[in-house]
C-alpha positions in Angstrom: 0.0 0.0 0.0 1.3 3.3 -0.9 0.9 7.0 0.0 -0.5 8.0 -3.1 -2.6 11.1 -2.0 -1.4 14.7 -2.6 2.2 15.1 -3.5 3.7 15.3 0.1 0.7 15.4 2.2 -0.1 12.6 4.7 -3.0 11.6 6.2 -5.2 11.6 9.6 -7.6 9.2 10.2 -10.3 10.6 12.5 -12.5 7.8 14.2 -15.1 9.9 15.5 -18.1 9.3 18.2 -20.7 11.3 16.3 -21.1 11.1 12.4 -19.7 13.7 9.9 -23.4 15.3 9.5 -24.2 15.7 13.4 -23.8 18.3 16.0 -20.5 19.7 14.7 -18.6 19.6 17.8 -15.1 19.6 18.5 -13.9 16.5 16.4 -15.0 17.5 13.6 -14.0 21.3 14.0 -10.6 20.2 14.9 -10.4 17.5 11.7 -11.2 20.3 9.7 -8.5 23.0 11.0 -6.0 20.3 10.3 -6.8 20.1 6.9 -4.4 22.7 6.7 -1.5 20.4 7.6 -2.9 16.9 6.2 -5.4 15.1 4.4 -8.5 13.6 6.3 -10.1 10.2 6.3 -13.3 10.6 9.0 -14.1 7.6 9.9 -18.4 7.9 11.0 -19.6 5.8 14.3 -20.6 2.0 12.4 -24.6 1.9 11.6 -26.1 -1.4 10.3 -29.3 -1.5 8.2 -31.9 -1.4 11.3 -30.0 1.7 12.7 -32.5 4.4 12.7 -32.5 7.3 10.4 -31.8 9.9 13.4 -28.6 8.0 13.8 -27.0 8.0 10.6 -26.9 11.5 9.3 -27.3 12.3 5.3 -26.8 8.1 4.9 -30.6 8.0 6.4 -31.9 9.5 2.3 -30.0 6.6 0.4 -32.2 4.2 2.3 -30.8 1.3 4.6 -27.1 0.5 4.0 -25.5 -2.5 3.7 -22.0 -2.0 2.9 -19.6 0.6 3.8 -19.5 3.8 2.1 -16.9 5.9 1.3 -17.1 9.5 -0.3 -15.2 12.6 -0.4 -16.9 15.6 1.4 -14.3 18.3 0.0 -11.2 18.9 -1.1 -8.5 16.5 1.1 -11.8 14.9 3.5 -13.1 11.6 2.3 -15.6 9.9 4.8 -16.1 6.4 5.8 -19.6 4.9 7.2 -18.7 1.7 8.3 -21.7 -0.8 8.4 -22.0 -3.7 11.2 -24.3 -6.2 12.4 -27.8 -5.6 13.6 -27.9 -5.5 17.2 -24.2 -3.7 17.1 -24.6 -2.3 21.0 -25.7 -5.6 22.1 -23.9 -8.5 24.0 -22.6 -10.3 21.5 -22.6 -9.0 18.2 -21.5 -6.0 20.0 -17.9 -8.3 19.7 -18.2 -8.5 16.2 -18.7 -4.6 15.4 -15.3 -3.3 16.0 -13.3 -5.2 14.1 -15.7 -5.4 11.5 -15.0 -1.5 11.6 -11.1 -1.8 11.1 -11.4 -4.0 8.7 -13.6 -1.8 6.6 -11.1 1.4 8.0 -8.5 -1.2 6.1 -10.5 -1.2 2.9 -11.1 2.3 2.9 -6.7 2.7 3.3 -6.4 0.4 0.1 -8.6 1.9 -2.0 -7.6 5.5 -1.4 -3.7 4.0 -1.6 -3.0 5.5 1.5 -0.8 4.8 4.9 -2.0 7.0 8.0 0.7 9.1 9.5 -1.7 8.7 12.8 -4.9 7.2 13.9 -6.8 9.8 16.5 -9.5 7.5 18.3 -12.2 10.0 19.8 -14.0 7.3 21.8 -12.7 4.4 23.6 -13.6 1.7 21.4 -11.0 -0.7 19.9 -9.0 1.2 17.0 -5.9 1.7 18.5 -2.5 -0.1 18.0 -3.2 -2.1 15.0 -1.8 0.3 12.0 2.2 -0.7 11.9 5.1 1.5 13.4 4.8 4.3 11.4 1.2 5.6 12.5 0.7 7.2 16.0 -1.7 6.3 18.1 -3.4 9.0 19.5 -6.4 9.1 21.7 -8.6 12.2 22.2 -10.3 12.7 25.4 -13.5 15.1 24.7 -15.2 14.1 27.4 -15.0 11.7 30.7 -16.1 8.9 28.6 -16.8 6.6 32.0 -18.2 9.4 34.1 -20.8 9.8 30.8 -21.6 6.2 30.6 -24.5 6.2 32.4 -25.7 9.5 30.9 -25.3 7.7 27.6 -26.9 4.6 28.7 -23.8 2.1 28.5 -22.7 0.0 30.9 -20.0 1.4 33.0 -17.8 -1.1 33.4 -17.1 -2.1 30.2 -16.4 1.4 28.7 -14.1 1.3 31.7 -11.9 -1.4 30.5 -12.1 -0.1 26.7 -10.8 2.8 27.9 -8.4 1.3 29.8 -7.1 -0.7 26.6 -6.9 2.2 24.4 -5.0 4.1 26.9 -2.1 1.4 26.9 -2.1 1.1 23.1 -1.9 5.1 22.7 1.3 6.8 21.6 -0.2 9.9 22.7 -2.7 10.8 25.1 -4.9 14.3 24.6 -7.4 15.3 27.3 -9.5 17.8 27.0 -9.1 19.3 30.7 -7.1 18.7 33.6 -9.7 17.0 35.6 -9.9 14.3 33.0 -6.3 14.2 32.4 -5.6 13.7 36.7 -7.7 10.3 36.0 -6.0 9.1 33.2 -2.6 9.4 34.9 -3.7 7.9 37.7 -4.2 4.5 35.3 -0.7 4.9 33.8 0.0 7.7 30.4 1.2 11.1 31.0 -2.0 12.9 29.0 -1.2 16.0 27.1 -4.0 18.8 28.0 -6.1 19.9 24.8 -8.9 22.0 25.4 -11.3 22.4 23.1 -11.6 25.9 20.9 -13.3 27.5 18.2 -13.3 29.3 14.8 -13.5 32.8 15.2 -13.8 34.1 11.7 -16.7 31.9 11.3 -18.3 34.2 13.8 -17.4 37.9 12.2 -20.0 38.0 9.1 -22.8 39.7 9.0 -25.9 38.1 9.3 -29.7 39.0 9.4 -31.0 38.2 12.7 -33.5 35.5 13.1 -36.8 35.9 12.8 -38.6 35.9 16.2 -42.3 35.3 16.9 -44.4 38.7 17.1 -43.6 41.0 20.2 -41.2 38.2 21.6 -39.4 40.0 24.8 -36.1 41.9 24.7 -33.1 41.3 25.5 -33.1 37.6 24.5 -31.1 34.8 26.6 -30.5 32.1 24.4 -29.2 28.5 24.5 -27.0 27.0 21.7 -26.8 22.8 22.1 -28.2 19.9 23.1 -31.2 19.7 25.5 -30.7 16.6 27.8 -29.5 15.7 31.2 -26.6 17.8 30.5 -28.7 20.4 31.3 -29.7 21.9 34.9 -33.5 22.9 33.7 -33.7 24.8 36.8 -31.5 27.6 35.4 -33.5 28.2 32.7 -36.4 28.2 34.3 -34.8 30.8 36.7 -34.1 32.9 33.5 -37.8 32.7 31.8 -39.2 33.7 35.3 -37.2 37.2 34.8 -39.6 37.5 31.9 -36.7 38.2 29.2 -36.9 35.7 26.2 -35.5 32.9 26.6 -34.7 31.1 22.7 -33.3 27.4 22.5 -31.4 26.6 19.9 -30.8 22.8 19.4 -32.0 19.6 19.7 -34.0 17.9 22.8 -33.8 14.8 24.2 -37.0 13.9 24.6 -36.2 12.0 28.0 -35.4 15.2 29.6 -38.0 16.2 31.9 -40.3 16.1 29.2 -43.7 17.3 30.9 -41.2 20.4 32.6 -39.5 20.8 29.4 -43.2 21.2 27.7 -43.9 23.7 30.2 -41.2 25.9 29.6 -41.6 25.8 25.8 -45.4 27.1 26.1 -44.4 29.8 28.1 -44.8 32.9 25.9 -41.2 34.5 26.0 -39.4 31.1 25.3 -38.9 30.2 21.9 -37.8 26.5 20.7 -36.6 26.3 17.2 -35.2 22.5 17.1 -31.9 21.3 15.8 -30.1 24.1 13.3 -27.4 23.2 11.0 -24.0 25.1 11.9 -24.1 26.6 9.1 -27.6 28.2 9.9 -26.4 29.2 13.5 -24.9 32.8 13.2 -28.8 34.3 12.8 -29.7 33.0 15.8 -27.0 34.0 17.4 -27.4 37.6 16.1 -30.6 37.3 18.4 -28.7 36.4 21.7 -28.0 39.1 23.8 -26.4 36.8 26.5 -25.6 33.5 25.8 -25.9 30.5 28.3 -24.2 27.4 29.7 -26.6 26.2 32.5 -24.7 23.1 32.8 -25.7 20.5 35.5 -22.9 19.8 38.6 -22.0 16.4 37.3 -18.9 14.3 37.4 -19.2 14.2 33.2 -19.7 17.8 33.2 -17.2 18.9 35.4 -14.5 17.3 32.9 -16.1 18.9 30.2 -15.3 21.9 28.2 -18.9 23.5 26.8 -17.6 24.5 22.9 -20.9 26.9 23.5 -18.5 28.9 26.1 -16.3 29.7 23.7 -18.6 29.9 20.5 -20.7 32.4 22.5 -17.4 35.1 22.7 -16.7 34.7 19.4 -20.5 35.9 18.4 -19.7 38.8 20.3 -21.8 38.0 23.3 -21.3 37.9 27.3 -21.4 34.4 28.9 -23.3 33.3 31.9 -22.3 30.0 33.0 -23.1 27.7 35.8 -19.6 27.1 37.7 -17.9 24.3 35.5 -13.6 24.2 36.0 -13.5 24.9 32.4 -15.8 27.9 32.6 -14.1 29.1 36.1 -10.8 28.6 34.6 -11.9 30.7 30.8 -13.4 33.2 33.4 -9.7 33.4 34.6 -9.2 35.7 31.4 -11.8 37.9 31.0 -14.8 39.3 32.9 -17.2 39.0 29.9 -17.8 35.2 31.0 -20.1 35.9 35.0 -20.2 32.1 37.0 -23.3 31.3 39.1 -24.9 28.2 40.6 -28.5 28.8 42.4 -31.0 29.7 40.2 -31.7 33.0 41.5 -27.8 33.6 40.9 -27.9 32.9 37.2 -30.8 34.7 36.4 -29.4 37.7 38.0 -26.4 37.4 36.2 -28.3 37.2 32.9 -30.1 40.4 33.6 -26.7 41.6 34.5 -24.8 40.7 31.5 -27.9 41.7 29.1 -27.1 45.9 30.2 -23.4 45.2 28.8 -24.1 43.4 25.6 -24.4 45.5 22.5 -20.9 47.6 24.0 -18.5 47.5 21.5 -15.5 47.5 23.0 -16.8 44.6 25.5 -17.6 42.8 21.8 -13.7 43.1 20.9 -12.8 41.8 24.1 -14.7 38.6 23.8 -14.0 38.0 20.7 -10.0 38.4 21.3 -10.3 35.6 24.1 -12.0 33.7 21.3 -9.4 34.0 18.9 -6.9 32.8 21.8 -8.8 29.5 21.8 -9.0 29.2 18.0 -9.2 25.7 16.4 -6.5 26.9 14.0 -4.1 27.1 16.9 -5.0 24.0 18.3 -4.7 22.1 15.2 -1.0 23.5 14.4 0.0 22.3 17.8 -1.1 19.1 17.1 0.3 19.1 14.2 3.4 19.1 15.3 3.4 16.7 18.1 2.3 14.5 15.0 4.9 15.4 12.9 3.2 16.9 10.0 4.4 20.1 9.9 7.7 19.0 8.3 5.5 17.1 5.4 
């Protein structure tokens, strides 16, 4: 097999947790910043033909899917949808899936005549350690993937001892905070910290604001992300009681607290607009005047680092935050980002922030702690620890 890609670019395969098409979060911002240094092969979580259309992204329109796919989604990106089992979580066939994974990650390799320069695994699941000398082994820590299982519904344990493996087989360990990188040392690797960032400039243009529902309140609080457990719902509740509006951007678990959850999307000055392509974000965010990360006091939270934080700042917009070590320790370096707990304490510190929002020189500052945090900067870092740089 040779390297038969772009005269003297090598490649990064990124074996993500969350398909190419999903919540763009962090692996997918940073496999795109590191375009720059090296073509991509993204390697989707495995589907098999019963998977359910929510699950498998744009491969949900060419109906159920049998064999792997593989397609380039621009320039230097091709993407891999591996295709398992039915059953592919269960006991089991769950044995079958992953090296029915790396086996189709092989295929992908000799049909696109290439030889990774490294393998970054972005979930614990068994990739690692199986791609010859010259690739690195590299395993990127997003979350507390054991602290989340039970959020995710997955047996503790055994993500335990995945993780566990893939930890040994790593050449290099990246964690995304320190309080996830104190537990991996504890079981052995020396983890490099590598917090998660953001793209600025995708943040300057200007947009027309979202269209809100007739006399909807001002100043708006709004909520970019997911809404699940992740969530302390009493926080926003605290901030719809002020009687500002309140808009949720994202999609909802519909677990959550759902008859709560209902109640707080009928209330007049709370607006729910669903799931919105990255792409379509920046109107929506034109309409925050605060943005929010009412995060829930959890072990999985706590060794987290909300991209919203920092995707907030570089719309321009105060933070209020519930008191996360990532958000303490961004609050650190700037006064734009105000920490509180109790309910009553975070709605006042919406209100709060909401006077300061539209000042332009508090815009510039935000946005210059932003561009400290950029993806760009984190993928030239990480390009060098993996060699590419001199490519």
């Amino acid at each position: 097999m040779t390297d038969a890609g772009t005269p003297g670019r090598r490649l990064v395969v990124v074996v993500s947790g969350v398909t190419w098409d999903g919540v763009k979060g962090s692996e997918r911002q940073l496999a795109e910043a590191l375009l720059e240094y090296a073509d991509i092969l993204w390697v989707d979580p495995p589907v098999s033909p019963a998977t359910p259309d929510r699950y498998r992204g744009v491969a949900a329109s060419a109906g159920r899917q049998w064999r792997p796919v593989l397609r380039e989604v621009t320039a230097g990106i091709q993407r891999l949808t591996p295709v398992a089992l039915p059953g592919l979580t269960r006991p089991g066939i769950r044995s079958t899936t992953w090296p029915l994974v790396r086996a189709q990650l092989s295929w992908a390799l000799w049909r696109l005549r290439r030889r990774p320069r490294a393998v970054l695994a972005c979930s614990p699941h068994d990739v690692l350690g199986r791609w010859g000398s010259s690739t690195m082994d590299v395993l990127y820590g997003t979350d507390d993937w054991v602290a989340g299982a039970e959020l995710m519904r997955l047996d503790r344990d055994r993500v335990a001892r995945e993780e566990r493996k893939s930890l040994r087989r790593a050449d290099l360990v990246l964690a995304v905070g320190p309080e996830l990188a104190a537990r991996w040392r504890g079981l052995g690797p020396e983890p490099m910290l590598f917090p998660n960032g953001c793209a600025p400039d995708a943040y300057l243009a200007e947009v027309e604001p979202a269209v809100l529902p007739d006399g909807f309140p001002a100043p708006v609080a709004g909520l970019s992300g997911q809404l699940s457990d992740r969530i302390d719902l009493a926080l926003l509740e605290a901030v719809a009681d002020t009687g500002i509006g309140l808009l949720l951007v994202g999609p909802r678990d519909p677990g959550w607290h759902p008859s709560r959850v209902d109640s707080l999307l009928a209330r007049e000055n709370v607006h729910y607009v669903g799931a919105v392509p990255f792409d379509d974000l920046l109107p929506y965010l034109a309409r925050f005047d605060v943005g929010l990360t009412p995060y829930a006091d959890s072990a999985f939270n706590r060794a987290s680092f909300p991209l919203k934080t920092l995707e907030y700042l570089a719309a321009g917009k105060p933070v209020v935050s519930s008191e996360l070590p990532a958000s303490k320790r961004l609050a650190d370096e700037t006064d734009e980002i105000r920490l509180a707990d109790s309910p009553a304490a975070f709605a006042e510190a919406v209100l709060a922030a909401a006077k300061e929002a539209r000042d332009p020189a508090a815009v510039s500052v935000r946005r210059g702690v932003a561009r400290a945090h950029s993806w760009s900067a984190r993928a030239g870092k990480l390009a060098g620890l993996l060699g590419l740089k001199d490519s």
